[in-house]
C-alpha positions as CSV (number, residue, x, y, z in Angstrom):
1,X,1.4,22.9,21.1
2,X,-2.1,21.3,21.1
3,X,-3.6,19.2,18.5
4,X,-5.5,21.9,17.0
5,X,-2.5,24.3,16.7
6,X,-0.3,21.4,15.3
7,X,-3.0,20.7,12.6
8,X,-3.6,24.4,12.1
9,X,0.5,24.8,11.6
10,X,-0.1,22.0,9.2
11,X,-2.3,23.7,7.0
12,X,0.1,26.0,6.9
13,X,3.1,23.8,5.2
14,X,0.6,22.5,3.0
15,X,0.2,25.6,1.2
16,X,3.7,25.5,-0.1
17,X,3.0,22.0,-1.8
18,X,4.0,21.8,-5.4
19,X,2.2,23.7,-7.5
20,X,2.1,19.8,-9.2
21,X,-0.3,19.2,-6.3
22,X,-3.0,21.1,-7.7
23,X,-2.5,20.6,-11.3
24,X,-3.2,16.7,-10.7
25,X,-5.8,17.3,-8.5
26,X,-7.5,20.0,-11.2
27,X,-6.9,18.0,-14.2
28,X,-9.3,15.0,-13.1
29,X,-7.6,12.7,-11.2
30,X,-8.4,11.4,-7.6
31,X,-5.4,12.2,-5.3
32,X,-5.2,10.5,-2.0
33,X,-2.6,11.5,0.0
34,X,-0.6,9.2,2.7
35,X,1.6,9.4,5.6
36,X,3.2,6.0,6.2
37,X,6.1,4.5,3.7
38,X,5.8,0.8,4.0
39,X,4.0,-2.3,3.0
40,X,0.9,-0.2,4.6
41,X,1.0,1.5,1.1
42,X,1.2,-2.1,-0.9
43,X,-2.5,-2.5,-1.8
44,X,-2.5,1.6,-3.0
45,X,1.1,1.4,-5.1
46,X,-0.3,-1.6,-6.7
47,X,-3.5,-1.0,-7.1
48,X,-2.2,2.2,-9.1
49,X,0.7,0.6,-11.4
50,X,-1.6,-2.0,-12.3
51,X,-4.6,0.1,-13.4
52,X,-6.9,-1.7,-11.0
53,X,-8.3,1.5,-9.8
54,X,-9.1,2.9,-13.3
55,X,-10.6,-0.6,-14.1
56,X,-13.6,0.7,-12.2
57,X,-13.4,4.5,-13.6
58,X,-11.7,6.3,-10.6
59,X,-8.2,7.9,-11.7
60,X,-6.8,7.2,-8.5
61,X,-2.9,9.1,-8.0
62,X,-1.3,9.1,-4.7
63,X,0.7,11.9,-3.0
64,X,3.6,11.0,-0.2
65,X,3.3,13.2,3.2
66,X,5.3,13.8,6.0
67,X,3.3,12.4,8.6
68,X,-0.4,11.6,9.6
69,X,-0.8,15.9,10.8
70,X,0.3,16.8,7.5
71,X,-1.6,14.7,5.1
72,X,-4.8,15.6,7.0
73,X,-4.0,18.8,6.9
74,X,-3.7,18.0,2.9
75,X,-7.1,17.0,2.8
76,X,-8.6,19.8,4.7
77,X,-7.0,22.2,2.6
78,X,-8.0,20.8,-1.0
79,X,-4.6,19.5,-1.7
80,X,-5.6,16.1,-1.6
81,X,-9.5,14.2,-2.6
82,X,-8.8,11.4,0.0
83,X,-6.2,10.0,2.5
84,X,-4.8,6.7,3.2
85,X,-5.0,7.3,6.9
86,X,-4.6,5.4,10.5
87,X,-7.8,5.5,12.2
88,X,-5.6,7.3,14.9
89,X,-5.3,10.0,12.5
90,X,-8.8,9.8,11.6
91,X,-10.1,10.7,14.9
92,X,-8.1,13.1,16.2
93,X,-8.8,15.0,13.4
94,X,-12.4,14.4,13.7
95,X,-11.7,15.3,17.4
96,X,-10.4,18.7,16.0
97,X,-13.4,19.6,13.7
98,X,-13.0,17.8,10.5
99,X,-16.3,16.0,9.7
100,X,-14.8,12.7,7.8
101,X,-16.0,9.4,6.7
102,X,-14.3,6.6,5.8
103,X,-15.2,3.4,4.2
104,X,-12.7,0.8,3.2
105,X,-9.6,-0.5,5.1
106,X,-6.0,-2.6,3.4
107,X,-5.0,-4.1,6.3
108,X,-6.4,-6.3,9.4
109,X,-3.5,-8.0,10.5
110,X,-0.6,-6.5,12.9
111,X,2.3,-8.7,10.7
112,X,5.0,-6.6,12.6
113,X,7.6,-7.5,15.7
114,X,8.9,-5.8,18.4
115,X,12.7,-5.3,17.6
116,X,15.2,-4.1,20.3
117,X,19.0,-3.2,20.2
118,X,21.8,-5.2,21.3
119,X,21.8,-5.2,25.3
120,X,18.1,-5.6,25.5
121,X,17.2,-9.7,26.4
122,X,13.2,-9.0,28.2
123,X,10.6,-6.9,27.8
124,X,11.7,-5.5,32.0
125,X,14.5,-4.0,30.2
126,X,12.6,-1.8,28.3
127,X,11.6,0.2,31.4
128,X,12.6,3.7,31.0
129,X,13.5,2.7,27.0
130,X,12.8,4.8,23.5
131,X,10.8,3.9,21.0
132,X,10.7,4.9,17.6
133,X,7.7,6.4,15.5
134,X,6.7,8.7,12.5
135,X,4.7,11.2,14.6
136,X,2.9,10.6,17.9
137,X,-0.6,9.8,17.2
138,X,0.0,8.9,13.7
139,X,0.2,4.9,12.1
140,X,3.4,3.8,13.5
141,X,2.8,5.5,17.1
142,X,-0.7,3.5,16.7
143,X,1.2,0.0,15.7
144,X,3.2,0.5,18.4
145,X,0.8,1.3,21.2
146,X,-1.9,-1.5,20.1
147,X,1.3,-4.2,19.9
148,X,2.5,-3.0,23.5
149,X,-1.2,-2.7,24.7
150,X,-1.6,-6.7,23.8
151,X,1.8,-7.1,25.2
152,X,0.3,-6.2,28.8
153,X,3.3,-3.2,28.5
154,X,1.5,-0.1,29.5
155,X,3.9,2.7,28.4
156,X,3.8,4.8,31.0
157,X,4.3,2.2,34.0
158,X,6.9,1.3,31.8
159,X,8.0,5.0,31.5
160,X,8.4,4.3,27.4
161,X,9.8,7.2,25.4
162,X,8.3,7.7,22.2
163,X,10.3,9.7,20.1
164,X,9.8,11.3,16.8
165,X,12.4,9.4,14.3
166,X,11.1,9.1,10.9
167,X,9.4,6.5,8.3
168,X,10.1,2.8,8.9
169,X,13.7,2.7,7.2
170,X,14.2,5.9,9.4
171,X,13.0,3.9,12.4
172,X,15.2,1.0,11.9
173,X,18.5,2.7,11.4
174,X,17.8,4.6,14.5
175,X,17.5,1.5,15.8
176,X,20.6,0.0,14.1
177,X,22.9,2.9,15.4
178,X,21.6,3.2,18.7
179,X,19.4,6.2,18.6
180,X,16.3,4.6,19.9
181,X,16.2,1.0,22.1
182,X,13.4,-0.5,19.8
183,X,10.5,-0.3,17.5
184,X,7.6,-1.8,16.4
185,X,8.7,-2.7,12.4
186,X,6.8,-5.0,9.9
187,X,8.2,-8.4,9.1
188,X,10.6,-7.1,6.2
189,X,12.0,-4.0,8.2
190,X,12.5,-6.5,11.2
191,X,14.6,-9.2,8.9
192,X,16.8,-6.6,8.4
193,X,18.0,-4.9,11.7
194,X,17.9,-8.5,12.6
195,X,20.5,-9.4,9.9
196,X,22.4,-6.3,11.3
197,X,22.5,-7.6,15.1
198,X,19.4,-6.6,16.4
199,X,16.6,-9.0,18.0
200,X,12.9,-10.0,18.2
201,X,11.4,-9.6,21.7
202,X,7.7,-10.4,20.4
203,X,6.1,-11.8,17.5
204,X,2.9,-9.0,17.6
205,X,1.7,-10.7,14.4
206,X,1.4,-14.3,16.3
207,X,-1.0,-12.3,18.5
208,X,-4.9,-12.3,18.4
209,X,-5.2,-8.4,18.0
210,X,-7.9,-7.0,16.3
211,X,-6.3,-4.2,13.9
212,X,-6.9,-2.2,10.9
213,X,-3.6,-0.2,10.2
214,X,-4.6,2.1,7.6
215,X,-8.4,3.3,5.8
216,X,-9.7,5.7,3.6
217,X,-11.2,8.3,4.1
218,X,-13.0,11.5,2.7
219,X,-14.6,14.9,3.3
220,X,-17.9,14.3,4.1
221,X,-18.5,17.6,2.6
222,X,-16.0,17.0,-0.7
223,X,-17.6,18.7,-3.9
224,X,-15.5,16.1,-5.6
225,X,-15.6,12.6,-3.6
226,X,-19.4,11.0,-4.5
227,X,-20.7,7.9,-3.2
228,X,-19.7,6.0,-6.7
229,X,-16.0,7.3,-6.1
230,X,-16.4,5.7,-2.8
231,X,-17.5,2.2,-4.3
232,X,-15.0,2.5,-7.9
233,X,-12.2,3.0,-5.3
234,X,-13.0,0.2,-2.8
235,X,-13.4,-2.2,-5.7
236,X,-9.9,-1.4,-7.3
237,X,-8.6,-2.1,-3.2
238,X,-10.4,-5.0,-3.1
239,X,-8.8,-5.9,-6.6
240,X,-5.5,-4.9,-5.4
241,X,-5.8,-7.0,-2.2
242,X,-6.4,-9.7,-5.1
243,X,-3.7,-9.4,-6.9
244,X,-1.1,-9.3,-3.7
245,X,-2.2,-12.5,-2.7
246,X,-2.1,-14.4,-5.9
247,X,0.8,-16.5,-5.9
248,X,1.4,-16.5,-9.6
249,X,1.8,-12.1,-8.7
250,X,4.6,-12.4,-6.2
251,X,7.4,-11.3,-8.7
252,X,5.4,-8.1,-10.0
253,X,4.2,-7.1,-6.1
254,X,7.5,-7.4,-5.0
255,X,9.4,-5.3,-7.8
256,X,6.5,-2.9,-6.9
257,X,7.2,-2.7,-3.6
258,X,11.3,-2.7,-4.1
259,X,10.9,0.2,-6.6
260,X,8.4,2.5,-4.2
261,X,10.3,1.4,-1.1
262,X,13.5,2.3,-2.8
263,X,14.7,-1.4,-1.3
264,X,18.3,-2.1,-2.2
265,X,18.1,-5.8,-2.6
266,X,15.3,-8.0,-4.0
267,X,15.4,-10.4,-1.4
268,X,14.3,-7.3,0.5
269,X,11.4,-6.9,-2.0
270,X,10.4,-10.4,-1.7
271,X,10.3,-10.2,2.0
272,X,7.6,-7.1,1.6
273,X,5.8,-8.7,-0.5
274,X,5.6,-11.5,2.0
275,X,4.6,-9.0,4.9
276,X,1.9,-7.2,2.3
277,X,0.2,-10.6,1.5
278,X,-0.2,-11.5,5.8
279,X,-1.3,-7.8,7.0
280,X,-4.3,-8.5,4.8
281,X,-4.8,-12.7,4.0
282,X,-8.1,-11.7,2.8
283,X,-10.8,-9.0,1.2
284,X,-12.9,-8.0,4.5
285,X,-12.4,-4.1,4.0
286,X,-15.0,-3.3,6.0
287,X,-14.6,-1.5,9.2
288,X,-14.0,-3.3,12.2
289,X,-16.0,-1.3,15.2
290,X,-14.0,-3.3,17.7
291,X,-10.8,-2.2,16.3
292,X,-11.9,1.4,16.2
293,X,-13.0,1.5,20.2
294,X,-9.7,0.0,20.8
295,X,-8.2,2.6,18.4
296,X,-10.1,5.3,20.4
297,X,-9.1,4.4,23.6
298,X,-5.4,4.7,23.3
299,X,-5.6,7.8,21.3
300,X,-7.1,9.2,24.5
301,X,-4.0,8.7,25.9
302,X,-2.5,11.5,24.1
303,X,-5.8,13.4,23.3
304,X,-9.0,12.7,25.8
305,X,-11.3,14.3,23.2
306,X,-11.4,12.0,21.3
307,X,-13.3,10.0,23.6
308,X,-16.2,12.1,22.5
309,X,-15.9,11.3,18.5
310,X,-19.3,9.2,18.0
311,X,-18.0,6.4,15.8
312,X,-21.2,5.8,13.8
313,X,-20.5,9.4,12.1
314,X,-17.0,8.7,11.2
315,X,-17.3,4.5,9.6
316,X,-19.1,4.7,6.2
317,X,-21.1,1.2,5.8
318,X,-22.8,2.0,3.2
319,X,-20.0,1.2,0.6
320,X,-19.3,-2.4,1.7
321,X,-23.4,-3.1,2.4
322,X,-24.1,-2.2,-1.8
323,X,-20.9,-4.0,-2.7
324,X,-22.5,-6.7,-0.9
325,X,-26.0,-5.9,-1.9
326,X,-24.9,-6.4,-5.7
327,X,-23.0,-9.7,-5.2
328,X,-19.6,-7.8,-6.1
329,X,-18.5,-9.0,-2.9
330,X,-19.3,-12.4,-3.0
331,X,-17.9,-13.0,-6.8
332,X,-14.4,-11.6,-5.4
333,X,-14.7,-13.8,-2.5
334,X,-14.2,-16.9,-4.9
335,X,-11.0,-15.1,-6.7
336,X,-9.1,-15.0,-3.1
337,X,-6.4,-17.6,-3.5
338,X,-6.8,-20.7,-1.0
C-alpha cells in the first residue's frame, strides 16, 4: 500500500473517533493531536496541567493517536486544530498533498541509546537484526534512522529490519522478551530494559547530531489556527520548556510525566524527567533547516517524493522572528536556568 492509500485509509479510522473528538474541538478549545507516548510529549502534558498554554489565551487540549499516519490523518480531517508531529511525518504528508506549516519545535537533542538484547556485544552483530518502531516513517522510525545514520550503520547494508511494534514501552518489552534485537529508546526507557538485562551499544545522545524530534504544525488553510494562535501556543512551549528545566520543578515534571506515562515506579518518573530536561537544555524552538535536509533525506529512503517538498513552504519563521521582534524572546532567555 503506498503512502497516499495508507493516509487515505487513515482518514478513514479517523472518522470513527469519539464523538468527544468533536465536541472539544467545537466547544472552543485548540486540540493538537500526537502520535508518540514519551518524554517527546513532556513540554505538551506540562504545558497543559500547568495552564501555561492558557496563560497566553490559547485553550490548548491534546488528543493521543495511533501513530504519525493516523494523527495526520486527524488533522486533515478536522478532528484535530494542530499536531505534535516528527518532521518525518510532516513531509510525507506534505509529499502526499497536505499544504502544512509548522513553526515551533520541543526538542533538539537526540537524549536516547541504542539498546540491544542479550547475545548482542557490537554493532557487526546487528547485521541482518530487528529493530523496533511505532510506524515506519513516523518519530521513532526517524530516531532510529538519524541515530544509525550518525552511527555510520546504513540499514540496508546492514540488512536492518524495521518492524512495526508499538509506543516506547511497547518497543522495550519487545525488546525485553526477544521480539525484536534492539531499539532506539530515550534515556528512561533504556534504564530500564537495562535493569532487566539488556545493554547499551551507543550513547546517540553523546553524539553531535543535529535533531528536532517533534514540531507543530498546522493547516495552512485552517479556518480556526490564526497567526496569534501560532505565537499564544509557542509562548506557552517556550514556558513549558521553562518550567521542565527549573530545578526547583523536578518533583511536579516528574509526577507529570509518571501519571501520563502510566510509569509504575517514581524512580521511573524521575528518570523522565531527567531525559525531558536534556532532549531540550534550552528555548531555541525555532526550526533548524539543517535538521530538516537531513530529515528529508532519509525519509527518501522510504518515500523519494519527498525529495521534492520545498522546505521554505513547510518551516513557518515568522512566529519565532515577532517573538524575537517584541523582545519575548530575549526576556525568557534570562529565565532559563544556568
Amino acid at each position: 500500500m503506498g503512502l497516499r492509500q495508507r493516509l487515505l485509509f487513515s482518514c478513514g479510522l479517523v472518522l470513527a473517533l469519539p464523538l468527544l473528538v468533536g465536541k472539544l474541538h467545537g466547544a472552543g478549545p485548540v486540540l493538537i493531536a500526537y502520535g508518540g507516548f514519551n518524554e517527546t510529549m513532556a513540554p505538551m502534558w506540562v504545558g497543559v496541567e500547568r495552564g501555561l498554554f492558557k496563560k497566553y489565551g490559547a485553550d490548548a487540549q491534546v488528543l493521543q493517536t495511533r501513530s504519525g499516519q493516523i494523527m495526520m490523518a486527524t488533522l486533515a480531517t478536522g478532528g484535530a486544530s494542530l499536531v505534535w508531529a516528527a518532521p518525518s511525518s510532516a513531509l510525507s504528508s506534505t509529499a502526499a498533498g497536505m499544504k502544512l506549516g509548522c513553526f515551533a519545535a520541543g526538542n533538539n537533542r537526540l537524549s536516547r541509546e541504542l539498546i540491544v538484547r542479550k547475545g548482542i556485544e557490537s554493532t557487526e552483530d546487528l547485521r541482518g537484526k530487528s529493530f523496533g518502531v511505532q510506524s515506519i516513517g513516523g518519530g521513532a522510525w526517524l530516531s532510529t534512522m538519524v541515530a544509525l545514520d550518525a552511527l555510520g550503520l546504513d540499514p540496508d547494508k546492514y540488512k536492518l529490519n524495521m518492524r512495526v511494534i508499538g509506543d516506547t514501552g511497547t518497543q522495550t518489552q519487545a525488546l525485553l522478551s526477544g521480539n525484536i534485537d534492539a531499539a532506539v529508546l530515550p534515556y528512561s526507557y533504556a534504564d530500564m530494559a537495562k535493569r532487566a538485562g539488556a545493554r547499551s551499544l551507543a550513547d546517540v545522545g553523546a553524539l553531535k547530531v543535529v535533531y528536532q524530534a517533534t514540531v507543530m504544525c498546522a493547516l495552512k488553510d485552517s479556518s480556526t489556527v490564526t497567526p496569534e494562535t501560532h505565537i499564544a501556543l509557542t509562548k506557552g512551549l517556550i514556558e513549558s520548556l521553562i518550567y521542565i528545566l527549573e530545578p526547583a520543578n523536578r518533583r511536579e515534571v516528574a509526577a507529570i510525566l509518571k501519571r501520563n506515562l502510566r510509569l509504575a515506579k517514581d524512580e521511573d518518573g524521575e528518570s523522565s524527567a531527567r531525559t525531558a530536561q536534556l532532549q531540550m537544555p534550552n528555548i531555541e524552538v525555532g526550526l533548524n533547516v539543517d535538521s530538516w535536509k537531513t530529515v528529508r533525506r532519509l525519509v527518501a529512503r522510504i518515500n523519494p517524493k519527498v525529495q521534492e517538498v520545498d522546505l521554505d513552504q513547510v518551516i513557518v519563521s515568522s512566529v519565532i522572528q515577532n517573538l524575537e521582534a517584541s523582545g519575548f524572546l530575549a526576556e525568557m532567555r534570562k529565565r532559563v536556568p544556568r
